[in-house]
RODO-2510 file (C-alpha; in nm, 4 decimals, decimal comma):
residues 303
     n   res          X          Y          Z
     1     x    12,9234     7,4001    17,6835
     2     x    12,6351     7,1538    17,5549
     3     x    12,9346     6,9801    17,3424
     4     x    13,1653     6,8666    17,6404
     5     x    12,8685     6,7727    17,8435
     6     x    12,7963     6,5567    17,5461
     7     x    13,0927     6,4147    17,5221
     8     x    13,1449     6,3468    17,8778
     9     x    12,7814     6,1633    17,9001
    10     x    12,8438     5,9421    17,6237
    11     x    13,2002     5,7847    17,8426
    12     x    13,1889     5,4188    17,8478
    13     x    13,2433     5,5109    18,1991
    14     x    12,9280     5,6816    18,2601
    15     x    12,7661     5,4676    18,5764
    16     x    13,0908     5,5637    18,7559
    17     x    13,1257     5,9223    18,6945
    18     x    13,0043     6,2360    18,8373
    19     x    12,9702     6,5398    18,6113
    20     x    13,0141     6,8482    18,7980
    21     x    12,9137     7,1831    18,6065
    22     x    13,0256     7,5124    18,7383
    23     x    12,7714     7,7535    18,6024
    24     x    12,6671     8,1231    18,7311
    25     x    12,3095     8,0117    18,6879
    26     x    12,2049     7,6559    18,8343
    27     x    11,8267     7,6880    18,7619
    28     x    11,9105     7,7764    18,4181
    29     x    12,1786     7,5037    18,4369
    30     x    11,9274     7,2422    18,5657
    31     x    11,6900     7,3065    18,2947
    32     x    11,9214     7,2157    18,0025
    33     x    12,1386     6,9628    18,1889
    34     x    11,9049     6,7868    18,3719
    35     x    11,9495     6,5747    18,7095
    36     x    12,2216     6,3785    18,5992
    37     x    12,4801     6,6824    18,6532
    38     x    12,5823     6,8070    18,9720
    39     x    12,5625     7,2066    18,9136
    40     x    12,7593     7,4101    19,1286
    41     x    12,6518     7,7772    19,1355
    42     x    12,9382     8,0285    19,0772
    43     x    12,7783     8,3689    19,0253
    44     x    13,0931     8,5871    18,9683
    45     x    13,3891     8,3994    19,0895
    46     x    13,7124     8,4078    18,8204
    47     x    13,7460     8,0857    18,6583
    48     x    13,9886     7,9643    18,9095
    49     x    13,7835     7,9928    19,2492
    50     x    13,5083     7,8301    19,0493
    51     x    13,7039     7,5624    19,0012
    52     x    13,8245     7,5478    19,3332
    53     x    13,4524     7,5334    19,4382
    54     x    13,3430     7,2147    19,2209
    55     x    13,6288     7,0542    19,3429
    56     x    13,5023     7,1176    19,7181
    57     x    13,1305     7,0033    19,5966
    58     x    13,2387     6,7264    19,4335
    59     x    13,1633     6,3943    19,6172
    60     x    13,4505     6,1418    19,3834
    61     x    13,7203     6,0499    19,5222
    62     x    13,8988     6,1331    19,2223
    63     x    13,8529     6,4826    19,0091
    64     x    13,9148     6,5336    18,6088
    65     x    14,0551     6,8774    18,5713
    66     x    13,8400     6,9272    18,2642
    67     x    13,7883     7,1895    18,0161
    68     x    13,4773     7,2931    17,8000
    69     x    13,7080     7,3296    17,5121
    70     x    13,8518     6,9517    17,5112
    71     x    13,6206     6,6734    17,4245
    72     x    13,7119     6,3230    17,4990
    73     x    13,6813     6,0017    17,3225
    74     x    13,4057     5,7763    17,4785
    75     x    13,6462     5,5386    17,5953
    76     x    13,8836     5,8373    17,7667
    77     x    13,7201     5,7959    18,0824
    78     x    13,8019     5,4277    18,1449
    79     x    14,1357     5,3976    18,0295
    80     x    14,2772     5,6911    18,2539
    81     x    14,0875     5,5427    18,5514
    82     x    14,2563     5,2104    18,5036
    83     x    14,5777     5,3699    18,5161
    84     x    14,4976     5,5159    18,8584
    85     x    14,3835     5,2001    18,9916
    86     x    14,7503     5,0398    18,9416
    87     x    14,8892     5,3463    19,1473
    88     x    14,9490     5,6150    18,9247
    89     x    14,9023     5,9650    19,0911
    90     x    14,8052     6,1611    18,8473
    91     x    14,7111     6,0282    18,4651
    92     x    14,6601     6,2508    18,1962
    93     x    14,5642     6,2225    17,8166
    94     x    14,6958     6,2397    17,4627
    95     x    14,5598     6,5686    17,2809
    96     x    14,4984     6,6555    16,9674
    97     x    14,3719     6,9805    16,7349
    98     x    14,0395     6,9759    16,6623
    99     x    14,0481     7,3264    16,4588
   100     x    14,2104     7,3204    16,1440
   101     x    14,3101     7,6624    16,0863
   102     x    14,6890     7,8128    16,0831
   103     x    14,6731     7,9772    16,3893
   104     x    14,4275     7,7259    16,6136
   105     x    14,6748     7,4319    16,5130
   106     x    14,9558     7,7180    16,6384
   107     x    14,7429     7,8122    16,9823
   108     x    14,7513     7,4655    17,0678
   109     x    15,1131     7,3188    16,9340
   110     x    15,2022     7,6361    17,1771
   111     x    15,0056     7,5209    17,4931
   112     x    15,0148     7,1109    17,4292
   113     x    15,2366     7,0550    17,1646
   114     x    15,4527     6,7942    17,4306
   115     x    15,1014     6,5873    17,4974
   116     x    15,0249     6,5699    17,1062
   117     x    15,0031     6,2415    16,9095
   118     x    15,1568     6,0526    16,8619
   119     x    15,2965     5,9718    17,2039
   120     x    15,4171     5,6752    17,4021
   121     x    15,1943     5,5395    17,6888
   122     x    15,4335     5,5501    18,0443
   123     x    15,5965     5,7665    18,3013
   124     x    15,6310     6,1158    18,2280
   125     x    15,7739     6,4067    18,4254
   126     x    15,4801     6,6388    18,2551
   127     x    15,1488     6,6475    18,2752
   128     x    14,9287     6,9930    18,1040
   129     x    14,7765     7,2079    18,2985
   130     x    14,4307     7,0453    18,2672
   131     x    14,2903     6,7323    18,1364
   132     x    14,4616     6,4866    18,3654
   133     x    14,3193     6,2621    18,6499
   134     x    14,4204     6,2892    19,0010
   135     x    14,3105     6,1762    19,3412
   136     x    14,1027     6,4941    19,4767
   137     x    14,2313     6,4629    19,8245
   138     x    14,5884     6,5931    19,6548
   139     x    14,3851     6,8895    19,6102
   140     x    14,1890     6,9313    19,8852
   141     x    14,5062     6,8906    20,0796
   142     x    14,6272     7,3039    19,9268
   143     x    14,3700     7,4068    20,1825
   144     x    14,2971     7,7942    20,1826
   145     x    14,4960     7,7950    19,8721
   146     x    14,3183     7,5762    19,6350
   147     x    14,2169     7,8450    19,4562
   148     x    14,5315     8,0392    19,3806
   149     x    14,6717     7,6754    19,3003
   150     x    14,4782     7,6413    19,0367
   151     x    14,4801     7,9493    18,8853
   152     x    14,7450     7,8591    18,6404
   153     x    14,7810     7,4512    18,7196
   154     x    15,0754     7,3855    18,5148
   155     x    15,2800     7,5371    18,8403
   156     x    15,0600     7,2909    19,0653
   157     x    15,1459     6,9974    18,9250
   158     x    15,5147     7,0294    18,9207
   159     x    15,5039     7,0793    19,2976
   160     x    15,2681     6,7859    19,3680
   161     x    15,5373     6,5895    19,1735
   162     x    15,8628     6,7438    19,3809
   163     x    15,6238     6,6232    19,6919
   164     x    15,6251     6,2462    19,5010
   165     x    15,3590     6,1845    19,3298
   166     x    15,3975     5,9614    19,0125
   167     x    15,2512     6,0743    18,6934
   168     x    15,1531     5,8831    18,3802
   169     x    15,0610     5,9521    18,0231
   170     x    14,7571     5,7149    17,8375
   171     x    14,8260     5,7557    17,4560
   172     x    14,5201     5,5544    17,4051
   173     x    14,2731     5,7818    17,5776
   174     x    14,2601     6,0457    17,3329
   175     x    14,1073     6,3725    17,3758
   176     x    14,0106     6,6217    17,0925
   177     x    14,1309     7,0053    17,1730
   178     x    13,9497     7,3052    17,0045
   179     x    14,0938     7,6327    16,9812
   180     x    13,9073     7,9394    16,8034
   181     x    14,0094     7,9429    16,4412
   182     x    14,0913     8,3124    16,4002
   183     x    14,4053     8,5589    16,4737
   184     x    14,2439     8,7696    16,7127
   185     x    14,0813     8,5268    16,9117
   186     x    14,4188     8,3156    16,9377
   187     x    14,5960     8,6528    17,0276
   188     x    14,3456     8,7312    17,3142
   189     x    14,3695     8,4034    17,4271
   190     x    14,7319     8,3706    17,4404
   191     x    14,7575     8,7231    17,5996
   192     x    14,5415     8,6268    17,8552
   193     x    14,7219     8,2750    17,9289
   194     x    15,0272     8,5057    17,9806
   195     x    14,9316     8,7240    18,2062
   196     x    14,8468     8,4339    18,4554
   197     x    15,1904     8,2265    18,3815
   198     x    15,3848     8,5719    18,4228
   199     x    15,2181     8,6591    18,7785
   200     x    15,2290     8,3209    18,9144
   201     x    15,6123     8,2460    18,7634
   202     x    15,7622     8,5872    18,9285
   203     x    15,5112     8,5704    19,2461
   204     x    15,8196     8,5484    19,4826
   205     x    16,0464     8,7421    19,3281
   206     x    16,1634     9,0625    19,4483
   207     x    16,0332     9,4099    19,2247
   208     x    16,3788     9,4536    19,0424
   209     x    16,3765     9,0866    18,8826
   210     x    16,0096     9,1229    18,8052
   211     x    16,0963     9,4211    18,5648
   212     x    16,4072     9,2430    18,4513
   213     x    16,1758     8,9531    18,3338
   214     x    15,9312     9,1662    18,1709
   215     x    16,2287     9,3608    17,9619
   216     x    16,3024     9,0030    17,8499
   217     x    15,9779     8,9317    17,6924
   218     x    16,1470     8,8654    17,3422
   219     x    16,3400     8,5621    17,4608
   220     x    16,0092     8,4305    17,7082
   221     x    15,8460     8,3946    17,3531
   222     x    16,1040     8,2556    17,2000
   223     x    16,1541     7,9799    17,4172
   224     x    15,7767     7,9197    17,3752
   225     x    15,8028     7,9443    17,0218
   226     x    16,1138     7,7372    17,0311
   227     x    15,9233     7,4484    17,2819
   228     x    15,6538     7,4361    16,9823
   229     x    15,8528     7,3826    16,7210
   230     x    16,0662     7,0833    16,9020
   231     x    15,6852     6,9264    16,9392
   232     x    15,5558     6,9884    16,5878
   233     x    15,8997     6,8110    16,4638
   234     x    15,8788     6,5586    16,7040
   235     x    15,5469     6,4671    16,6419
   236     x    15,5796     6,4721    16,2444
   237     x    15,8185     6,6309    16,0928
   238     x    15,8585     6,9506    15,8560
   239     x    15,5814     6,9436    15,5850
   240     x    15,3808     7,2696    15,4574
   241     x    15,1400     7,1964    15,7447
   242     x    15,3905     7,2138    15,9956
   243     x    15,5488     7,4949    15,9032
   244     x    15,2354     7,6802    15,8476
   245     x    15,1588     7,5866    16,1861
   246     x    15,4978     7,7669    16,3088
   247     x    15,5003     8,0402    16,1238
   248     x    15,1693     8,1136    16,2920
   249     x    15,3146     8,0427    16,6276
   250     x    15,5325     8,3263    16,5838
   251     x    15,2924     8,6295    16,6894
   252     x    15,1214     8,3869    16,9090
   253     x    15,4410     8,3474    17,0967
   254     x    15,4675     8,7110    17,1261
   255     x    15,1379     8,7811    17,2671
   256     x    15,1903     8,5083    17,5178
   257     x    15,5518     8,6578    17,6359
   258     x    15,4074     9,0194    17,6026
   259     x    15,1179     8,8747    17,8529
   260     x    15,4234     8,7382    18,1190
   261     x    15,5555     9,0369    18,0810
   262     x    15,2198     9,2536    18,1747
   263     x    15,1637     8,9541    18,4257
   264     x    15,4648     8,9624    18,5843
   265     x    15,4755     9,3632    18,6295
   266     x    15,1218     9,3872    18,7334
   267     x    15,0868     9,0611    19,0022
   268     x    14,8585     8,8073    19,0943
   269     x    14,5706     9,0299    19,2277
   270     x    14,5766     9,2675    18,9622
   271     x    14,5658     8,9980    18,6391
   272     x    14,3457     8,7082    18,7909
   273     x    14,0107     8,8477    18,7337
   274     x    14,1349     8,8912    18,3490
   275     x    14,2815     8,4873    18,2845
   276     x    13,9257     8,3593    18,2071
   277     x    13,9601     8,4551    17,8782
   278     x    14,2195     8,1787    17,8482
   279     x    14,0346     7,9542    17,9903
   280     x    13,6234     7,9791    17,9168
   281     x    13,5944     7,8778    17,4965
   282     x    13,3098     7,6565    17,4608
   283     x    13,3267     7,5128    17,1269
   284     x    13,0015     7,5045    16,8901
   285     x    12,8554     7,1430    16,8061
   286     x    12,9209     7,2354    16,4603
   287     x    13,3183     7,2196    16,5259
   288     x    13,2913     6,8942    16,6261
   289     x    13,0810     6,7276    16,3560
   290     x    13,2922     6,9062    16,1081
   291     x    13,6451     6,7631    16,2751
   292     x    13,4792     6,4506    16,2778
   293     x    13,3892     6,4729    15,9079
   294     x    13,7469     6,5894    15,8455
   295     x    13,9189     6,3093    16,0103
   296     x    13,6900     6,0158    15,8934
   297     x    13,5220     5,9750    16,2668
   298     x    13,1603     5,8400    16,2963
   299     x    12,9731     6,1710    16,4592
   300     x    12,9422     6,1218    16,8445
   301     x    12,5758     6,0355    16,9751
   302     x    12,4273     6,2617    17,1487
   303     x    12,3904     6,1548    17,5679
***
C-alpha cells in the first residue's frame, strides 16, 4: 500500500486533497501513515462495504474511486479536478500497464484495454470501474445501497449516466496500472473479478436464465477476449507484443467467464465476501522503480 500512498502524496494537488485509507488496523495505520491520512477502520468488512465506509467518512466534496494497485502521475490530481470544475460529472483517467509480463499486460488489456493510451481527451460514454472522479454526493445519494453499488462499479456508473450525468476522459492525467506478473495470480484475479460481474449482471433475472447464462460461459469470454483485442489493435496495432499480449488473454478470458458463470449461479450473497481478491493487490515499491527504469521515467520522490 506504501506505493499508492506515495504516489498520491507527491500530487501537485496535495494542499487540496484528502487521503482517506481504509485499513483493518488504524493504530497500526497511523503509525506508518502519519496524520496527514484520514484512516478509516474496517476490521472485516469485504472490500466493497469498506469502501462504502470511507466514502461516508470522507469530508470532500468530491471522492477518487482509487485503487492500491494504480499509481498516478503527480500532476493526475489537478488535471481531473479541472475537468470537474467546468461541469463534468464524473472524470476519469488514461491507464496504462505498469507490469511487463505476457499475462499482466493481458489482465489489464482485459479489464482497461478501452481507457489505454493513447486516447483522445473528451466525452465518453465509459468510464472503468475505478479510477475516475465524481462528486461524492452522487454516491451518497444510493443510500442503504452504497455498498452493494459499489461492489462491482462498472454497473454503477452506467446507471448514474442513464440518470444524466456527463462523463469525461483526461488523456493527459495518466495513471500507471500494475497487475501481478504471473499466470496464477492473473487467473485468481480474473476468477474472482468474475464472480462479482456474473452475480451483479444476472441479479434480477429469474433462476432459469441464470443457468442459461452460466452454460454460455464460452461465448461471455469470448466477447471479453474479443473487447481486448479491438483495444490492443486500436491502441497499436499487431506486433509480437500485441499478440503475445492476446494470446495470453485467452485463458484469462476463460477464467473471467468461468467466474460469471460461478457468479451468476451462486448470487450476490454467496460470492461477495470472495471479490476482494480482485480488488486488494498492493504493488511492491520495487515494481514501480523498475517500470520507471523501463520506460525512461525519473523515479518518483518519496512524500
Amino acid at each position: 500500500m506504501q506505493a499508492a500512498i506515495d504516489a498520491w502524496q507527491a500530487q501537485t494537488f496535495r494542499e487540496r486533497l484528502e487521503i482517506v485509507v481504509l485499513c483493518p488496523d488504524v493504530e497500526e495505520a497511523n503509525r506508518d501513515l502519519g496524520p496527514e491520512c484520514l484512516v478509516v477502520r474496517t476490521e472485516s468488512l469485504d472490500v466493497h462495504k469498506a469502501r462504502a465506509a470511507g466514502v461516508e467518512a470522507a469530508t470532500a466534496d468530491v471522492v477518487f474511486i482509487a485503487e492500491d494497485h494504480c499509481l498516478p502521475e503527480p500532476d493526475c490530481a489537478e488535471r481531473l479536478f479541472a475537468r470537474l470544475a467546468e461541469g463534468w460529472d464524473v472524470v476519469g483517467a488514461s491507464l496504462q500497464p505498469g507490469t511487463a509480463t505476457a499475462f499482466a499486460e493481458a489482465s489489464f488489456v482485459l479489464g482497461y484495454g478501452q481507457w489505454m493510451m493513447p486516447v483522445t481527451s473528451g466525452p465518453v460514454a465509459h468510464l472503468p470501474g475505478h479510477n475516475y472522479v465524481m462528486r461524492r454526493i452522487h454516491l451518497l445519494e444510493q443510500g442503504d445501497q452504497l455498498s452493494d453499488a459499489l461492489l462491482i462499479n462498472a454497473f454503477l456508473l452506467p446507471r448514474l449516466r442513464a440518470e444524466g450525468l456527463r462523463f469525461f476522459l483526461e488523456a493527459d492525467a495518466m495513471m500507471t496500472h500494475y497487475d501481478p506478473p504471473r499466470f496464477g495470480q492473473s487467473l485468481i484475479i480474473l476468477g474472482a473479478g468474475g464472480l462479482g460481474f456474473g452475480a451483479v449482471r444476472t441479479e434480477r433475472w429469474p433462476r432459469p436464465a441464470r443457468g442459461l447464462y452460466a452454460l454460455a460461459f464460452p461465448a461471455v469470454a469470448g466477447a471479453h477476449w474479443l473487447r481486448a483485442y479491438r483495444q490492443q489493435v486500436r491502441s497499436g496495432g499487431l506486433s509480437l507484443t500485441t499478440v503475445r499480449r492476446l494470446l495470453a488473454a485467452i485463458p484469462l478470458a476463460m477464467a473471467w467467464g468461468v467466474g460469471e458463470a460461478v457468479g451468476a449461479v451462486l448470487g450476490r450473497r454467496r460470492v461477495e465476501r470472495h471479490t476482494w481478491r480482485a480488488e486488494v493487490k498492493p504493488v511492491p515499491p520495487e515494481w514501480v522503480a523498475k517500470h520507471r527504469r523501463r520506460t525512461g521515467q525519473p523515479l518518483p520522490p518519496a512524500a
